[in-house]
N, C-alpha and C positions, 0 to 999 in steps of 0.2 A: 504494500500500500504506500502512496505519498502520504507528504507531508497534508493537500487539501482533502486529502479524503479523511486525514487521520484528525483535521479538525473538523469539517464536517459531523463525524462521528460524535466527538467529543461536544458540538455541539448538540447534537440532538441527543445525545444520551443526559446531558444537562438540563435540559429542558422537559426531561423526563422526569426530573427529579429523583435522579441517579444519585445515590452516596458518591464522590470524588472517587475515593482508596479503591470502590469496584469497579471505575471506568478507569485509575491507573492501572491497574492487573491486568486489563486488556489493553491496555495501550504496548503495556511491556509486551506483552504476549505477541501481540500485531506486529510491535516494531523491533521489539529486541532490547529496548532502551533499558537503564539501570531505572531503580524505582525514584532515586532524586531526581535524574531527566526528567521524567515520565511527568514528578507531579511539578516539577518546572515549568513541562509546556503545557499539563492542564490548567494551571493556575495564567500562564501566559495569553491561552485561548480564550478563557473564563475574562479577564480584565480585556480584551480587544475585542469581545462579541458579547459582552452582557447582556445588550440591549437586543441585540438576537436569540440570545436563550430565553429572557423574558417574554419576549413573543409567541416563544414555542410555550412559554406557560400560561395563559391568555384563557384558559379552557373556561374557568370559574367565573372569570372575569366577564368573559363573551355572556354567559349563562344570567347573571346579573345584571348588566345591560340592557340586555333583551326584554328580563321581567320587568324590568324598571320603565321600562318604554311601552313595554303592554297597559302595566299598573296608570301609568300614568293616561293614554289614552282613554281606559277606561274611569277612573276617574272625571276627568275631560267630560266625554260622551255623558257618563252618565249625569251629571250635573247641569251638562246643557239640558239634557231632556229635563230632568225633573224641574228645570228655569222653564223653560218651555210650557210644560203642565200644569206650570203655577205654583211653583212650590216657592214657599220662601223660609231661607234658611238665615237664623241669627246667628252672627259670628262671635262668639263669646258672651254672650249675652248684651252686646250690643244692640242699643233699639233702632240699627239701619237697616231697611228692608232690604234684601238681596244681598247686602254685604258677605256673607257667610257662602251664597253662590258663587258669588266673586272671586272670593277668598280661596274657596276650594278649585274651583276652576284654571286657574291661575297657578295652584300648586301640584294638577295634573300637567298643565302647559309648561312649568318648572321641572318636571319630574321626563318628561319626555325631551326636550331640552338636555337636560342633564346625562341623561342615556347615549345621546348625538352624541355630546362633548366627550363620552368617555368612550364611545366608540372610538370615534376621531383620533381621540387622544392613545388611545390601546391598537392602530395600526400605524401611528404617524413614530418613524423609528426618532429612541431621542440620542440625543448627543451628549 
């Protein structure tokens, strides 16, 4: 194997959320290297692709998002409708009519919103 296959490897075995010392043993194993080589260049790979491996770990992340953007729409929706219907909702006990529609509507429009941003933010690689 090369050298970009042997980080390759090293990355996505990272990203797995791999213990280090079990992706050194195959590194040695693959390349031959002494075991301080070994965890030299994993540590070496690891500080020049962090932001690559984190990517590869994005799973839980994606999954939250997602709910977050659901949740939020439905909130949305359903607020509009029940403004629609006539419903009026007091926001703390506030005596403003609709205020509480508002309020919650706005915190599904935040909530979906906020979903984007962390999309966004969970493919845009950082520096």
């Amino acid at each position: 194997m090369d050298n970009t296959d042997i980080k390759k490897f090293i990355i996505l075995e990272l990203g797995k959320h791999r213990k280090p010392n079990d992706i050194i043993i195959e590194v040695c194993e693959k390349t031959g290297m002494g075991w301080n080589d070994a965890q030299k260049f994993v540590r070496q790979v690891y500080t020049e692709n962090h932001s690559e491996i984190a990517g590869h770990q994005n799973g839980i992340i994606f999954a939250l998002v997602i709910l977050e953007i659901i949740a939020g729409a439905a909130i949305s929706l359903g607020i509009l409708a029940m403004t629609l219907s006539g419903w009026i909702i007091f926001f703390l006990r506030f005596p403003v009519p609709y205020l509480g529609n508002l309020a919650y509507f706005m915190l599904g429009v935040f909530m979906i919103l906020g979903g984007i941003k962390g999309y966004t933010n969970m493919k845009t690689p950082k520096k």
